[in-house]
Structures are given as structure tokens and as C-alpha cells.
N, CA, C and O atoms as a Maestro MAE file, in Angstrom:
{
 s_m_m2io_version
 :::
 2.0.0
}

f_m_ct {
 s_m_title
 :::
 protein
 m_atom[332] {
  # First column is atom index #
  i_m_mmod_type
  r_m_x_coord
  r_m_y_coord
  r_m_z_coord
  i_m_residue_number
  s_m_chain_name
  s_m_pdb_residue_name
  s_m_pdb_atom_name
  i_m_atomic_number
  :::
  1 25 127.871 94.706 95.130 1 A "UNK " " N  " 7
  2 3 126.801 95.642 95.396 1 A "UNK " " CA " 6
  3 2 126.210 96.117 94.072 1 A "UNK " " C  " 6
  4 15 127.055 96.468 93.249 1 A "UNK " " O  " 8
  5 25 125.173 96.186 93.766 2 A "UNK " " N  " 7
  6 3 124.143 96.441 92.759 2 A "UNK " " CA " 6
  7 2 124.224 98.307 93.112 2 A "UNK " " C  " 6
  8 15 124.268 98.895 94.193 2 A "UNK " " O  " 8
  9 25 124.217 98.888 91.551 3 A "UNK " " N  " 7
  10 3 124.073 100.139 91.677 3 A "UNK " " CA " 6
  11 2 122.761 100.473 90.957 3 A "UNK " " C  " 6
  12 15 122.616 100.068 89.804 3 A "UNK " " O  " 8
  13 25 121.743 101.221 91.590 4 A "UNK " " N  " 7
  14 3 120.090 101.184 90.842 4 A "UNK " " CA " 6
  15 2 120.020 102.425 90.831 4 A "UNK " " C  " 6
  16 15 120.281 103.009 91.883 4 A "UNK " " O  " 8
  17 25 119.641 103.213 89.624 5 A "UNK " " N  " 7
  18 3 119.112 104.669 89.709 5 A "UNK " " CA " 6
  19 2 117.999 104.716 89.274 5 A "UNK " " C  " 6
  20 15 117.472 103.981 88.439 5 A "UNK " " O  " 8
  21 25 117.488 105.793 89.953 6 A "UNK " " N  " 7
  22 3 115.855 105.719 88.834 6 A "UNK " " CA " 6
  23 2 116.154 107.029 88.687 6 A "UNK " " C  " 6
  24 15 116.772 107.734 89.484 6 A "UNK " " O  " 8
  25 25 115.651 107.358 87.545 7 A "UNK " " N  " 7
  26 3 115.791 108.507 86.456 7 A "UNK " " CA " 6
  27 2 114.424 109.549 86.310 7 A "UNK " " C  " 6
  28 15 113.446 109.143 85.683 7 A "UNK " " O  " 8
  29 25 114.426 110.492 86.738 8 A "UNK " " N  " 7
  30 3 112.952 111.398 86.236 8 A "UNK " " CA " 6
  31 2 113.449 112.445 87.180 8 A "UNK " " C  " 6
  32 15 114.507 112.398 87.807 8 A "UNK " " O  " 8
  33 25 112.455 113.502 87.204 9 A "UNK " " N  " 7
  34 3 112.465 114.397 87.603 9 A "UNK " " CA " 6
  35 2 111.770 114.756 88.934 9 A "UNK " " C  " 6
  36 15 112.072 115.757 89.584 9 A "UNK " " O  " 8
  37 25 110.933 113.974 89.252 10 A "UNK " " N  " 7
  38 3 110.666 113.841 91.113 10 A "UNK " " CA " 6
  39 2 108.617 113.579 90.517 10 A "UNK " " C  " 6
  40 15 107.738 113.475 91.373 10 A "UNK " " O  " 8
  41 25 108.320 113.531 89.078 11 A "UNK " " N  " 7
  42 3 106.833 113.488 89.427 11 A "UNK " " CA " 6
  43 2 106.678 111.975 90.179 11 A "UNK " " C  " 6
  44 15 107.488 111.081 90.424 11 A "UNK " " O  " 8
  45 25 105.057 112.165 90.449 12 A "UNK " " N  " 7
  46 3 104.238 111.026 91.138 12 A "UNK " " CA " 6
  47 2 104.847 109.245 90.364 12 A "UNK " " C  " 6
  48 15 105.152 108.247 91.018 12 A "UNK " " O  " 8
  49 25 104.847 109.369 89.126 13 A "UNK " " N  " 7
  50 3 105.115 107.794 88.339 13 A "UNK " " CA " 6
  51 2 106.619 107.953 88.634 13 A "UNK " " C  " 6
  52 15 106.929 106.772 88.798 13 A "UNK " " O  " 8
  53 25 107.835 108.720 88.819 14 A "UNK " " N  " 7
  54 3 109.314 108.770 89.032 14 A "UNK " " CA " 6
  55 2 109.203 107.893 90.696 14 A "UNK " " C  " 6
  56 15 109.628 106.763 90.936 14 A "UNK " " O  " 8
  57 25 108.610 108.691 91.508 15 A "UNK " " N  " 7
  58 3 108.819 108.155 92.788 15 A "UNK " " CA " 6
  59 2 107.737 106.715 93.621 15 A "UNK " " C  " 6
  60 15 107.622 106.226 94.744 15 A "UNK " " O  " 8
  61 25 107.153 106.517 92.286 16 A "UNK " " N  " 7
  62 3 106.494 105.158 92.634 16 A "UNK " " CA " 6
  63 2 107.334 103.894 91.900 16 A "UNK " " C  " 6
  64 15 107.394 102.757 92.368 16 A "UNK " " O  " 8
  65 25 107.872 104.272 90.840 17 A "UNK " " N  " 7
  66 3 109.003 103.419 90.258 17 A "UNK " " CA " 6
  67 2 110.241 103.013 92.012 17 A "UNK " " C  " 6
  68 15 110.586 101.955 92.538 17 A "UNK " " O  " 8
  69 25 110.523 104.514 92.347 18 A "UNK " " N  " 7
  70 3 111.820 104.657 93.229 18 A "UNK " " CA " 6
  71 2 110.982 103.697 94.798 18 A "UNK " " C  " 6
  72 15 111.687 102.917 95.438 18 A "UNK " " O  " 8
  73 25 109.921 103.860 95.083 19 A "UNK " " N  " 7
  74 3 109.047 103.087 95.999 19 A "UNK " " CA " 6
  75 2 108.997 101.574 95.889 19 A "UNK " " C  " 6
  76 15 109.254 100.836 96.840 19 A "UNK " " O  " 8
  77 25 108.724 101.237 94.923 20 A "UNK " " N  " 7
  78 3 108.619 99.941 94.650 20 A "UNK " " CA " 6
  79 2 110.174 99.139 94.085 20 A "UNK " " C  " 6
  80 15 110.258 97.938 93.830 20 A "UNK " " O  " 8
  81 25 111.138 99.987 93.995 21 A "UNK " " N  " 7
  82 3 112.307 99.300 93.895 21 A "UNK " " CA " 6
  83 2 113.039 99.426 95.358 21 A "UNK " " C  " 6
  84 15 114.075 98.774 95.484 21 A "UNK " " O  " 8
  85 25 112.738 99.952 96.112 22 A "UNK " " N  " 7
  86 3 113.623 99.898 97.526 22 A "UNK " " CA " 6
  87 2 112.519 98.996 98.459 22 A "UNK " " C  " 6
  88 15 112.879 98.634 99.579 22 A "UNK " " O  " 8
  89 25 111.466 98.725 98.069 23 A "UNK " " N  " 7
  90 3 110.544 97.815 97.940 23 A "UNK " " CA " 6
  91 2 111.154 96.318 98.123 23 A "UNK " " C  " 6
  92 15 111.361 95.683 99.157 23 A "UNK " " O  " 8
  93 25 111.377 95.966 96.721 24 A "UNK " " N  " 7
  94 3 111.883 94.981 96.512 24 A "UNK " " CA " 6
  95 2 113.257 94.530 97.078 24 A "UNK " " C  " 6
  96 15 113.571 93.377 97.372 24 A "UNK " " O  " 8
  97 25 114.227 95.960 97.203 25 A "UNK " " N  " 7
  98 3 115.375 95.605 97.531 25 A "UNK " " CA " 6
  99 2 115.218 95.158 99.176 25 A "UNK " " C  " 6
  100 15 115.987 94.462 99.839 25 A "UNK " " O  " 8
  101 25 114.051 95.754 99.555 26 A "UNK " " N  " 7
  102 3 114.355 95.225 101.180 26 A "UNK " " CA " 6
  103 2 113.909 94.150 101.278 26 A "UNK " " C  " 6
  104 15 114.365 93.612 102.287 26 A "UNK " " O  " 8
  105 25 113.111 93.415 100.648 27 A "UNK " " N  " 7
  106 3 112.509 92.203 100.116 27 A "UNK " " CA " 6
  107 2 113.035 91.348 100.357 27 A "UNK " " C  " 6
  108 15 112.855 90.551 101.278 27 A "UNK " " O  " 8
  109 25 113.979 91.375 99.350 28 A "UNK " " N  " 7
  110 3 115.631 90.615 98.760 28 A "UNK " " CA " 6
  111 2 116.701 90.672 99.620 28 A "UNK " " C  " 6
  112 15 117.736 90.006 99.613 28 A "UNK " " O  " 8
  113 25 116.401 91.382 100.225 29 A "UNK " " N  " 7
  114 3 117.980 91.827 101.142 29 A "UNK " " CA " 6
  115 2 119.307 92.359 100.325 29 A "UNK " " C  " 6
  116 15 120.397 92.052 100.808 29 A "UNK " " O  " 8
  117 25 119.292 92.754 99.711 30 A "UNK " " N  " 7
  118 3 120.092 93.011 98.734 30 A "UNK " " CA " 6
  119 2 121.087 94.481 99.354 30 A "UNK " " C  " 6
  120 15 120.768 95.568 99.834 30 A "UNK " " O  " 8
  121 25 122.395 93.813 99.034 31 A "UNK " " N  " 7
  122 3 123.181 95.114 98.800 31 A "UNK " " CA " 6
  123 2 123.411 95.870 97.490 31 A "UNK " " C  " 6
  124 15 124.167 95.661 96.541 31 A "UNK " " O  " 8
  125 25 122.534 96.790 97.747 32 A "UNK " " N  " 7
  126 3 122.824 97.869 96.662 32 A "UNK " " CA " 6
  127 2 122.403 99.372 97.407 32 A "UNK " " C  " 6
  128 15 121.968 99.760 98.492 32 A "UNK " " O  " 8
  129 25 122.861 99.992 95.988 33 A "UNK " " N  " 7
  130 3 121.967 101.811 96.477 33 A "UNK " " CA " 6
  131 2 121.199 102.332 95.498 33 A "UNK " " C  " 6
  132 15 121.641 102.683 94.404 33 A "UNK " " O  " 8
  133 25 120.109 102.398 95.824 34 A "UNK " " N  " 7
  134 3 119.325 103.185 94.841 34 A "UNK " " CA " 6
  135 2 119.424 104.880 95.043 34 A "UNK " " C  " 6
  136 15 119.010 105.628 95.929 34 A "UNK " " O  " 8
  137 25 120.235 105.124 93.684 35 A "UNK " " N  " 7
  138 3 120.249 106.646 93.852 35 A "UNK " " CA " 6
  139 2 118.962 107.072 92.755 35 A "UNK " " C  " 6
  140 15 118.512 106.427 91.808 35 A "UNK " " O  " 8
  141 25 118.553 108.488 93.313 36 A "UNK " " N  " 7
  142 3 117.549 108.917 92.430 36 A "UNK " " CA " 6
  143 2 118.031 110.363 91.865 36 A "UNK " " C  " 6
  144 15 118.288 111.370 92.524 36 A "UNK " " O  " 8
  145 25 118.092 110.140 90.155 37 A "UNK " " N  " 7
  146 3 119.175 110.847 89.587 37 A "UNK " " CA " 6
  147 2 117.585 112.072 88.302 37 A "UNK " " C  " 6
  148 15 116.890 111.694 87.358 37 A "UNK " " O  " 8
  149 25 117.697 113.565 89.053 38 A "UNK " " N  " 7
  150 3 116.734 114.149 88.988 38 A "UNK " " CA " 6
  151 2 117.139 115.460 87.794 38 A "UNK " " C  " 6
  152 15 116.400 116.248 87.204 38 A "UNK " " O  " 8
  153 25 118.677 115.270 87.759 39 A "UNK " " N  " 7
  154 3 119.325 116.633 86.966 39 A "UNK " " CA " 6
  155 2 119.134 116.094 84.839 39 A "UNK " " C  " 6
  156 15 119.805 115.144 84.436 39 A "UNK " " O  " 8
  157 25 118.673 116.472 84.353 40 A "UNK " " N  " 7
  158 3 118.222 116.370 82.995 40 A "UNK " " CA " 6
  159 2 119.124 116.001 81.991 40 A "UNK " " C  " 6
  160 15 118.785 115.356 80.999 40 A "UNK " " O  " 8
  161 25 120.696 116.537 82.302 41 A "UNK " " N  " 7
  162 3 121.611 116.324 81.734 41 A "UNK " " CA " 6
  163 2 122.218 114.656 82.430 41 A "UNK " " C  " 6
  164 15 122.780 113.981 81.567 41 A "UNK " " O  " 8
  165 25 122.197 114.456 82.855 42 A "UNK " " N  " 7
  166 3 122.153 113.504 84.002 42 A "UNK " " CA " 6
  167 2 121.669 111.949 82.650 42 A "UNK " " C  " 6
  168 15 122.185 111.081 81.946 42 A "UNK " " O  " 8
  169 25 120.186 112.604 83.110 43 A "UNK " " N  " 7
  170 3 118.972 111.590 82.472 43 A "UNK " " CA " 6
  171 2 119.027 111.407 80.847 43 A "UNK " " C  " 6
  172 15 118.859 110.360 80.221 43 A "UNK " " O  " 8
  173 25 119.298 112.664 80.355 44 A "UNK " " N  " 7
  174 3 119.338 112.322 79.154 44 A "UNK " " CA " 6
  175 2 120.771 111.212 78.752 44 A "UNK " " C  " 6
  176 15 120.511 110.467 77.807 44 A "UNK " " O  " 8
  177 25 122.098 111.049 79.308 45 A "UNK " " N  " 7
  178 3 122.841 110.429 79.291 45 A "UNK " " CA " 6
  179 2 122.515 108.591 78.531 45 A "UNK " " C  " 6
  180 15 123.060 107.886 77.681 45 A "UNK " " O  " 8
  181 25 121.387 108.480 79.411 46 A "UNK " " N  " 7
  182 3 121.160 106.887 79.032 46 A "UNK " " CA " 6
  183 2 119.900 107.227 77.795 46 A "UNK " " C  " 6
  184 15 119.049 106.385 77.507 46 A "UNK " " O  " 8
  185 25 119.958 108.392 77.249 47 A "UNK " " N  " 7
  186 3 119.212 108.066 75.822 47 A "UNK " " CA " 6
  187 2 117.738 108.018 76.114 47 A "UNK " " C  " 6
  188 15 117.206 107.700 75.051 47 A "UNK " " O  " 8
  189 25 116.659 108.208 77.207 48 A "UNK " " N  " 7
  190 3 115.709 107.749 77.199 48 A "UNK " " CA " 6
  191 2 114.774 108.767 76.540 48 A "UNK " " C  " 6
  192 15 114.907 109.971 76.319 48 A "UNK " " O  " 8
  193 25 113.503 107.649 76.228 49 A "UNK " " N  " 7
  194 3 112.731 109.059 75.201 49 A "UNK " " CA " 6
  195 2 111.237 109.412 76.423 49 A "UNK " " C  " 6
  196 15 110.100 109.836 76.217 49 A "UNK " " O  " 8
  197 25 111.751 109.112 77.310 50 A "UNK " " N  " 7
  198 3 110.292 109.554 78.315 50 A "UNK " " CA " 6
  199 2 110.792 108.499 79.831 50 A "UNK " " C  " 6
  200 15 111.151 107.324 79.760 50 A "UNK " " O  " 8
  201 25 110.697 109.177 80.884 51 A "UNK " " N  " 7
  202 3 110.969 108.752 82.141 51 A "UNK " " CA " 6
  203 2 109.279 108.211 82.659 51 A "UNK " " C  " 6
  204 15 108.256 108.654 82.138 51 A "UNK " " O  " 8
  205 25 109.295 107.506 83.423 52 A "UNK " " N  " 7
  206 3 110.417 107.293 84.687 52 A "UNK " " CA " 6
  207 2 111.575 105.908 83.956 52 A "UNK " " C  " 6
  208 15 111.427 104.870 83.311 52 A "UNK " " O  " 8
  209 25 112.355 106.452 84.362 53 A "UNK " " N  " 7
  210 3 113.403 105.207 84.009 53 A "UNK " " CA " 6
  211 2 114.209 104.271 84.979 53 A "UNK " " C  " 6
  212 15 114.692 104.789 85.986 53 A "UNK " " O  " 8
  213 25 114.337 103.315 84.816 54 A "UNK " " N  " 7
  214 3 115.254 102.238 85.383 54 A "UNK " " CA " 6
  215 2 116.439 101.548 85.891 54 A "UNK " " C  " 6
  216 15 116.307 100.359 86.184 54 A "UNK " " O  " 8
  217 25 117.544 102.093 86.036 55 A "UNK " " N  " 7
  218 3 118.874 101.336 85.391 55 A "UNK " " CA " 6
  219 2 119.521 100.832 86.289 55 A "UNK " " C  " 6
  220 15 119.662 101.507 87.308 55 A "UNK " " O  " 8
  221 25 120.006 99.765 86.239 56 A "UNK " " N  " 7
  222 3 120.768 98.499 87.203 56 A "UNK " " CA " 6
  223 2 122.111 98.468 86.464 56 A "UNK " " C  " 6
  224 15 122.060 98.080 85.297 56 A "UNK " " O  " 8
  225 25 123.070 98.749 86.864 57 A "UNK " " N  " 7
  226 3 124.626 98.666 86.987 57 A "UNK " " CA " 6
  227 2 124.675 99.202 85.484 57 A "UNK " " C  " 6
  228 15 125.152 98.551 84.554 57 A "UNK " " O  " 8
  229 25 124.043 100.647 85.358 58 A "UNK " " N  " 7
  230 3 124.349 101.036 84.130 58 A "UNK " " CA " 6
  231 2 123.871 100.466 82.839 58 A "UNK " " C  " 6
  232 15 124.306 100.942 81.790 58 A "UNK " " O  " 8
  233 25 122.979 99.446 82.826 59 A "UNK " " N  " 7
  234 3 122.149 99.173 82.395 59 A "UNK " " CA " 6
  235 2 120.404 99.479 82.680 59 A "UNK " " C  " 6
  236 15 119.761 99.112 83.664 59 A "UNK " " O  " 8
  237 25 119.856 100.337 81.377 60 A "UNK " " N  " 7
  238 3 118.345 100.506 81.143 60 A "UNK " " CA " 6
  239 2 117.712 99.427 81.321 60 A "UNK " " C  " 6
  240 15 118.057 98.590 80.487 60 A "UNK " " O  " 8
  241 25 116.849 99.019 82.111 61 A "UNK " " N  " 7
  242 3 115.833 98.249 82.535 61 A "UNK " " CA " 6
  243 2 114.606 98.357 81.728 61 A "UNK " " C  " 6
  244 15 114.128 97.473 81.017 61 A "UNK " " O  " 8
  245 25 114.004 99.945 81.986 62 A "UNK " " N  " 7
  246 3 112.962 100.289 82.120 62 A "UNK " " CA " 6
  247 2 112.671 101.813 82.132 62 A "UNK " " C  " 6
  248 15 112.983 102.593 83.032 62 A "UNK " " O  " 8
  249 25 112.022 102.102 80.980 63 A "UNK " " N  " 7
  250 3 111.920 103.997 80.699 63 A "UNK " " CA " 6
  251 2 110.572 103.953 80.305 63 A "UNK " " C  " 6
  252 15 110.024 103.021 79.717 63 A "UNK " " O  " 8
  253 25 110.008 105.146 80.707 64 A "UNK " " N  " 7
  254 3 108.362 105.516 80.094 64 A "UNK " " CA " 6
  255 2 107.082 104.785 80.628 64 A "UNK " " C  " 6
  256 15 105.913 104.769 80.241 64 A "UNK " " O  " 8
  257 25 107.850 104.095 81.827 65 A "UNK " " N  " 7
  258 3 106.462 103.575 82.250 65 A "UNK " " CA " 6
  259 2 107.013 103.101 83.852 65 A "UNK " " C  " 6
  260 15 108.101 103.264 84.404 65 A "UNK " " O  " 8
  261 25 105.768 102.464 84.297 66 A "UNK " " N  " 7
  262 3 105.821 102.089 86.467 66 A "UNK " " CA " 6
  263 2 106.205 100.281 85.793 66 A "UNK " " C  " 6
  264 15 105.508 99.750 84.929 66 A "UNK " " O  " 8
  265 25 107.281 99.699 86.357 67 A "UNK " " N  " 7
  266 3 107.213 98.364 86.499 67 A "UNK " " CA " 6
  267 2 106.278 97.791 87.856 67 A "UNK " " C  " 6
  268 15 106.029 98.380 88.908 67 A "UNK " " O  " 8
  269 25 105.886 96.468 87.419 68 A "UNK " " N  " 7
  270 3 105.701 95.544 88.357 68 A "UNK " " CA " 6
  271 2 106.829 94.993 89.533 68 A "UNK " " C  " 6
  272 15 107.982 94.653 89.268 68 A "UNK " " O  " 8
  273 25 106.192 94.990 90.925 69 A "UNK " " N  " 7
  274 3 106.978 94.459 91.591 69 A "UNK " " CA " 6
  275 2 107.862 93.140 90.636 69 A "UNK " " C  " 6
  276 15 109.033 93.311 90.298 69 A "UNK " " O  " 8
  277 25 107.187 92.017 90.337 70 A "UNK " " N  " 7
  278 3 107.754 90.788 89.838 70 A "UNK " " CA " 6
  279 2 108.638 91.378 88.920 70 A "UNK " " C  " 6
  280 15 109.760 91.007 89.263 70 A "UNK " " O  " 8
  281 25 108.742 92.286 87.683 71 A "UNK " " N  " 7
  282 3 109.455 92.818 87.047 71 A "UNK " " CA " 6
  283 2 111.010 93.302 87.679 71 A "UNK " " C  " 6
  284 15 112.099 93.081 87.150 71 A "UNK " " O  " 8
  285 25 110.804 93.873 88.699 72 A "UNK " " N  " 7
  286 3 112.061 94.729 89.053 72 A "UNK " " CA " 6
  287 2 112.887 93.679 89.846 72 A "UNK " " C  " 6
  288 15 114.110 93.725 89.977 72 A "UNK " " O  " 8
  289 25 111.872 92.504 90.480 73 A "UNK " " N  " 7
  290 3 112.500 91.523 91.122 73 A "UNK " " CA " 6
  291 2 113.232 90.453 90.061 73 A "UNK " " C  " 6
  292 15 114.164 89.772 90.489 73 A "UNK " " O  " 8
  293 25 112.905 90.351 89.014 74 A "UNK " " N  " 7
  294 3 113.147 89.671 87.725 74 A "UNK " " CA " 6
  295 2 114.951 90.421 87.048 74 A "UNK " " C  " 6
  296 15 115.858 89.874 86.421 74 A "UNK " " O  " 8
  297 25 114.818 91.560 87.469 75 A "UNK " " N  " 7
  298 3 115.836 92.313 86.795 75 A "UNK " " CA " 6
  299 2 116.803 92.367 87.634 75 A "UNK " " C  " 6
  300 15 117.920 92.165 87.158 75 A "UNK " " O  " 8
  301 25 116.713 92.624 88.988 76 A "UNK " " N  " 7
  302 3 117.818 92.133 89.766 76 A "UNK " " CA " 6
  303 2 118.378 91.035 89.757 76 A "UNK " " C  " 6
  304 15 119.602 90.964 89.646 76 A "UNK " " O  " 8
  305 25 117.490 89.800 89.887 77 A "UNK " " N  " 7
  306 3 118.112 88.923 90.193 77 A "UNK " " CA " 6
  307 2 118.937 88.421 88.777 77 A "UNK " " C  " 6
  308 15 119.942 87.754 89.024 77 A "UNK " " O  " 8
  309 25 118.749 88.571 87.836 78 A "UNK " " N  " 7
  310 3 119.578 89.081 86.417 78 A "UNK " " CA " 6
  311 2 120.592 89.709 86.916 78 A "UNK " " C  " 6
  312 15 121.523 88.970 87.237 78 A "UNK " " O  " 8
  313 25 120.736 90.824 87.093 79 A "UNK " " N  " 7
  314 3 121.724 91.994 87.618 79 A "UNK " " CA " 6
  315 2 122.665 90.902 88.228 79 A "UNK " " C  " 6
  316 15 123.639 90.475 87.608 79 A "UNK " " O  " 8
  317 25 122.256 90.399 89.699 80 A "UNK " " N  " 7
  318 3 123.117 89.525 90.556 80 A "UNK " " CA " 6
  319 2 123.764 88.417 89.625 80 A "UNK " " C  " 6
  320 15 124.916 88.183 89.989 80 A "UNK " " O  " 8
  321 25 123.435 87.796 88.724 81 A "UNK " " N  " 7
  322 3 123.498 86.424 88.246 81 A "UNK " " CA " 6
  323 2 124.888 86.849 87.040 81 A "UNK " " C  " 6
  324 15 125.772 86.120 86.591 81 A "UNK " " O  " 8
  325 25 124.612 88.256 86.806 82 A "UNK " " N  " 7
  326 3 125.853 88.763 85.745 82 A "UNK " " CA " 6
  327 2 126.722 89.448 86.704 82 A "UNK " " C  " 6
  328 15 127.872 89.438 86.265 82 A "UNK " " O  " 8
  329 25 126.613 90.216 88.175 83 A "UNK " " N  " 7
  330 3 127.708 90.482 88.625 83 A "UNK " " CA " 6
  331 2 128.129 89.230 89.585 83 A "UNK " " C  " 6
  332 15 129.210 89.241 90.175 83 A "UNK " " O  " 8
  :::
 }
 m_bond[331] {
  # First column is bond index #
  i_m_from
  i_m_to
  i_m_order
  :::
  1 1 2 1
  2 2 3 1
  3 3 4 2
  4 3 5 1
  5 5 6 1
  6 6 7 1
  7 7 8 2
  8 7 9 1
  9 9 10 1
  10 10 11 1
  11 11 12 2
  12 11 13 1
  13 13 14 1
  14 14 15 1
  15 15 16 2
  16 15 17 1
  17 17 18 1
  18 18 19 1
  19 19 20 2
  20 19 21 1
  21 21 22 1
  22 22 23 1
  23 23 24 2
  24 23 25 1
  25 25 26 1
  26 26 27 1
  27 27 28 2
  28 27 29 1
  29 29 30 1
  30 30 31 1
  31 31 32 2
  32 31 33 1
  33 33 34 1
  34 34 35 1
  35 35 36 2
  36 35 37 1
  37 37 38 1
  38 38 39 1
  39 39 40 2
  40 39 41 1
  41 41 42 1
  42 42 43 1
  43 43 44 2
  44 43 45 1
  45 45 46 1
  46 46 47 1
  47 47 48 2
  48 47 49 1
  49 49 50 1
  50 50 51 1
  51 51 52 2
  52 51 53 1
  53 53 54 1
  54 54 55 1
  55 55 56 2
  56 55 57 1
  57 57 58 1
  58 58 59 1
  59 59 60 2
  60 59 61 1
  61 61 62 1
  62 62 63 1
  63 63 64 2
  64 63 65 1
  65 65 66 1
  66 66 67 1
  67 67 68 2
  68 67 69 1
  69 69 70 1
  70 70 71 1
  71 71 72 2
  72 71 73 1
  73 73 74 1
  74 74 75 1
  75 75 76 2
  76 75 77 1
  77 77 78 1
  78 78 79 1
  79 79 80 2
  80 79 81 1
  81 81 82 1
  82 82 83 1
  83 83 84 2
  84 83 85 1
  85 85 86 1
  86 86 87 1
  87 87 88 2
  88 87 89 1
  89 89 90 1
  90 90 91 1
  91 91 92 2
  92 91 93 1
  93 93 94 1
  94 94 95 1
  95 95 96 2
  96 95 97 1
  97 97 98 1
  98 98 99 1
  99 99 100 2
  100 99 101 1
  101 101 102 1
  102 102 103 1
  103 103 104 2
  104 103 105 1
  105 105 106 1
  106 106 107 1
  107 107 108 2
  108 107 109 1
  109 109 110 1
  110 110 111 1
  111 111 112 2
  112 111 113 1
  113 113 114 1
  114 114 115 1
  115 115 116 2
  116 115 117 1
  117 117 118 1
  118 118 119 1
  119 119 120 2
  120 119 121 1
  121 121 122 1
  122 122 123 1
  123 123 124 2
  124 123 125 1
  125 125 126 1
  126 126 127 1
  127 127 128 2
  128 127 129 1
  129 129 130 1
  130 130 131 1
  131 131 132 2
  132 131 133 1
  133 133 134 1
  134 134 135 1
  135 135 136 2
  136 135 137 1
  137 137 138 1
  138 138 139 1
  139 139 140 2
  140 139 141 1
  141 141 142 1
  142 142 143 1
  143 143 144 2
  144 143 145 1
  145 145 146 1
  146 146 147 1
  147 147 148 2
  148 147 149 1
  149 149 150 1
  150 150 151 1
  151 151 152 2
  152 151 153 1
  153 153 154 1
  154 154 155 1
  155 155 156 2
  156 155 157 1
  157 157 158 1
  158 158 159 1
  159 159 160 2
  160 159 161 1
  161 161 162 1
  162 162 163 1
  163 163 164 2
  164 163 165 1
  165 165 166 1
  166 166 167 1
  167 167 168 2
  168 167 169 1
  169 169 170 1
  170 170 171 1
  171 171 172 2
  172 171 173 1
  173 173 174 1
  174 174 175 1
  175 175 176 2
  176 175 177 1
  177 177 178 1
  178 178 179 1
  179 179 180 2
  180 179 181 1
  181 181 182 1
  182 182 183 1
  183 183 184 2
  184 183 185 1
  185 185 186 1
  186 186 187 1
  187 187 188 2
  188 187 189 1
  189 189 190 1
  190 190 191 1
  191 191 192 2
  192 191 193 1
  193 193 194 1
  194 194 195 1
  195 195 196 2
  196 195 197 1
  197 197 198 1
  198 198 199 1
  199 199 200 2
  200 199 201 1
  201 201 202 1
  202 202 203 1
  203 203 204 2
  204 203 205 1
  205 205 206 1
  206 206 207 1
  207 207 208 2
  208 207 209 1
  209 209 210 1
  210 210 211 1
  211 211 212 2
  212 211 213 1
  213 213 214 1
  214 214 215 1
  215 215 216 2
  216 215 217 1
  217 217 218 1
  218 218 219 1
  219 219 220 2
  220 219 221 1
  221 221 222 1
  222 222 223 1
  223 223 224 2
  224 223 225 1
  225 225 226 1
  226 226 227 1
  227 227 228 2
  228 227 229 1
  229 229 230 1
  230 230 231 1
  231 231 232 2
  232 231 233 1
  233 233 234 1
  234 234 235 1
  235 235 236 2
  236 235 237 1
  237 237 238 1
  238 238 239 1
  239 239 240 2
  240 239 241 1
  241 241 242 1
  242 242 243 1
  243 243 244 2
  244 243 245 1
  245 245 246 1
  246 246 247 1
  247 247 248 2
  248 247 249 1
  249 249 250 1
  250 250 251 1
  251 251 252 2
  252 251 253 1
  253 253 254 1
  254 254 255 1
  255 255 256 2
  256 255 257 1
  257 257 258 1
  258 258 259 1
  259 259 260 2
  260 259 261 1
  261 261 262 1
  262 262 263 1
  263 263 264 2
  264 263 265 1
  265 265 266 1
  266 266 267 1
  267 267 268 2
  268 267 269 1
  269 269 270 1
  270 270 271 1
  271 271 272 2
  272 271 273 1
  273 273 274 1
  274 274 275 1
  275 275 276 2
  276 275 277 1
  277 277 278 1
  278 278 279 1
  279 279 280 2
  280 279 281 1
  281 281 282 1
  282 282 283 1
  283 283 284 2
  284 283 285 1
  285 285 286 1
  286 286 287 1
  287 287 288 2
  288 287 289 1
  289 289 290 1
  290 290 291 1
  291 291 292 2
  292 291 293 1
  293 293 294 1
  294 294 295 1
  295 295 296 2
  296 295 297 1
  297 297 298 1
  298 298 299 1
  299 299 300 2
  300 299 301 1
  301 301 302 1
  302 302 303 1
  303 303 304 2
  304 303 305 1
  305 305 306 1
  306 306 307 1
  307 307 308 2
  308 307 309 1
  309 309 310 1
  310 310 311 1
  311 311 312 2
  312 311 313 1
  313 313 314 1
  314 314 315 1
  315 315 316 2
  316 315 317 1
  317 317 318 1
  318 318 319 1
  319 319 320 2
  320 319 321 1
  321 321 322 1
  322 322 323 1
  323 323 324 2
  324 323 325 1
  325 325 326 1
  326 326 327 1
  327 327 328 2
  328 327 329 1
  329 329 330 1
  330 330 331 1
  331 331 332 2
  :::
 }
}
């Protein structure tokens, strides 16, 4: 199972990141959970210098900006191929 968080604080670009990755995951069929991780101390953890952020099994994807569908589908299937 793939663990996905997206990182920000609940604005409009945080929950279009979190849209378009449960997006994809239903896409894919994929077992995972996308948690959406909103507490600051939390976020600052993975170092980022500006949200919305990304992270697949504890790995940063993607901080400071909206990915592309093809992008997030690109990073999973990465994700899968290393777990």
C-alpha cells in the first residue's frame, strides 16, 4: 500500500494538488491513502520552502506548485516499482 500526503494548509492550490491525486489513484486502482497533513509542525518536517506539497512513502515529490495529472501518475508508478 502506497502512503500519499499532501502537505499545506487547506488553501485552493493544497486541495487541487489533494483532487487530482485521489484522481489518479482511482484511475490506477491503487491501494493507498492519501492523508492530508494541515498542522505546520507536521509540514515543516519534510523541509519544504512553500506548499502545496507532495510526498509518496515519505518521499517529496512535489512542493510549491499544482502537478500534472501525467506527473503524479509518473510518480506513483515509481513509488510501486520501488515498493
Amino acid at each position: 500500500m502506497l502512503t500519499i500526503k499532501v502537505l499545506g494548509s487547506g488553501c485552493a492550490n493544497c486541495k487541487r494538488v489533494e483532487q487530482i491525486t485521489r484522481k489518479v489513484v482511482t484511475e490506477m486502482a491503487l491501494d493507498a491513502e492519501v492523508i492530508k497533513v494541515t498542522d505546520y509542525n507536521d509540514i515543516m518536517e519534510y523541509n519544504l520552502l512553500s506548499t502545496p506539497g507532495l510526498v509518496i512513502n515519505e518521499t517529496v515529490v512535489c512542493a510549491g506548485r499544482i502537478p500534472t495529472p501525467a506527473e503524479v501518475t509518473t510518480w506513483l508508478t515509481d513509488a510501486l516499482e520501488i515498493a
